[in-house]
N, C-alpha and C positions, 0 to 999 in steps of 0.2 A: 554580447553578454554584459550585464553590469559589471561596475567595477571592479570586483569582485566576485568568489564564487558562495560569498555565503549571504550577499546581497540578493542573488541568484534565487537560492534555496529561501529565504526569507522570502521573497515577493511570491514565490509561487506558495510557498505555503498560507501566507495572508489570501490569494485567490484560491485556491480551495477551500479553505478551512471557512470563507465567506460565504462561498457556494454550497456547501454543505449548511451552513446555519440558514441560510435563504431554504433549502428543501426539509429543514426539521432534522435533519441526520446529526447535529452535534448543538451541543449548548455554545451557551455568548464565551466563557471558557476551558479554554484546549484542556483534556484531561491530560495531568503528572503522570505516568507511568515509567518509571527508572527499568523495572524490570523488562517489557519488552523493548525498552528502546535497547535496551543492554545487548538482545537478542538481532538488534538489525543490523549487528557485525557478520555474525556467520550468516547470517540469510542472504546478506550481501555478498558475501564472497563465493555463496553457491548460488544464487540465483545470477548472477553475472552471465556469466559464460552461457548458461540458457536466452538469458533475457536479450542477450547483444546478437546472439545468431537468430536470434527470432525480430528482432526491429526492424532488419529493412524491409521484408515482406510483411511484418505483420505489427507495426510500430505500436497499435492501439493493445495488440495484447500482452505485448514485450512491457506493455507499461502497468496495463491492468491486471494482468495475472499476481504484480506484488501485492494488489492494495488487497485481493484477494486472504494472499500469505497473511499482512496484518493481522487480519480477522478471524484467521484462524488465529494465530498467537494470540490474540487476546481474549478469543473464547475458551483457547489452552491455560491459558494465565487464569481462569477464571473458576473451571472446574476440572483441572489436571494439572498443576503447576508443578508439582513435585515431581510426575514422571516426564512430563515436557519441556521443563528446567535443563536439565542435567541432558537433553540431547548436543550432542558435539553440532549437528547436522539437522538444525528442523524443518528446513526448506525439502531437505530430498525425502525428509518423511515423509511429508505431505505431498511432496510430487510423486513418488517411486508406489503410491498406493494403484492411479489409474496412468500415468505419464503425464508430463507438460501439457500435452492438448486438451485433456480433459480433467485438469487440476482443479480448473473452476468450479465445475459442478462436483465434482467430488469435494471441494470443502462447502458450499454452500447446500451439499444434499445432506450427506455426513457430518461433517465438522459441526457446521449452523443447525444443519437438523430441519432447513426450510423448504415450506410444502414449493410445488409449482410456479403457483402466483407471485410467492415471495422470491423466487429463486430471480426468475423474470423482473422482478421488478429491481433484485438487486443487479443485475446483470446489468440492465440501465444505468443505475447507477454509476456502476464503475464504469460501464460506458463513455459516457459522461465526462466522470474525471478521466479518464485517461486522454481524452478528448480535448480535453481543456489543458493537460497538461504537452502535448503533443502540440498545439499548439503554440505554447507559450516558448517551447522548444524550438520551431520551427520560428519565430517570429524576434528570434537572437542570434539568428544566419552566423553560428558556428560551422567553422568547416570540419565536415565528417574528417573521423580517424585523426584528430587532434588530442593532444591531453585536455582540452578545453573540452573538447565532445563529450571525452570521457566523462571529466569530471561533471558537467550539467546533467549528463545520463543520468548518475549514480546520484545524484542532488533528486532530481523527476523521481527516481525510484525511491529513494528516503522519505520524501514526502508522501507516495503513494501508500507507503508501506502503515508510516505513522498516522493516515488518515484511514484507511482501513481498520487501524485498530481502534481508531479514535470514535469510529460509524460505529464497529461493533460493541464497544464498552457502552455507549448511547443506547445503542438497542437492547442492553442487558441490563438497562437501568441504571446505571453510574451515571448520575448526574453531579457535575459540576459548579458550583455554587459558590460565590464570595464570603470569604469570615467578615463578620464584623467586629 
């Protein structure tokens, strides 16, 4: 691992957020959102325990299923803030409607409201990044069940989580633009 752990979380976010603007999914800058990043305390500390028993069998969804969550928070943030605010627990809302396995499509059917083609195509997407970041995981030969493991996990998931929302604020038309 780098130096550090927020060198870590910094490099991975520059490679997605790169990757994302190579595919049109985000502008040249990162959108501000205070509010949901506020939210990726409690999602993290419920999506935990799900995400970590789901990794070794199923690492790519233990990772994609957050950037998922993102997207739903920021299409929460977008047209429900007020009642989706004030949940203690937004992760198990969104999980506890179909389960973990099928979280996916239930926010991208529901949540996103997207037909087939687009569901598929987001699916790729986070394919994708999760893939990428699985990778980049993989290629900092932390020893499993370390505090170090820990913390890089939970780094991969922050990132997934805030580029998931960062994809969906894009697709909702919040574009990002320099003042002069």
């Amino acid at each position: 691992m780098e130096s550090n752990p927020t060198t870590f979380e910094e490099n991975l976010l520059k490679d997605l957020y790169t990757y994302l603007k190579i595919e049109g999914e985000t502008d040249d800058i990162m959108p501000d959102a205070p509010d949901i990043e506020e939210k990726w305390v409690s999602v993290a500390n419920a999506y935990l325990p799900d995400g970590v028993r789901e990794f070794q069998d199923y690492p790519l969804t233990s990772l994609g299923w957050v950037m998922y969550v993102g997207m739903a928070v920021a299409q929460k943030w977008d047209n429900d803030w007020e009642n989706f605010s004030v949940l203690e627990d937004p992760y198990a809302v969104l999980r506890d409607v179909r389960g973990y396995d099928e979280m996916d499509e239930y926010i991208a059917q529901e949540v996103l409201g997207l037909d087939p083609k687009r569901q598929d195509e987001l699916a790729k997407l986070v394919g994708n990044c999760a893939t990428r970041t699985y990778n980049y995981l993989m290629r900092h030969g932390i020893e499993p069940g370390t505090a170090q493991a820990v913390q890089a996990y939970i780094s991969c998931l922050h990132q997934l989580y805030l580029m998931g929302a960062c994809v969906q604020l894009h697709r909702m038309g919040y574009h990002m633009t320099k003042m002069s």
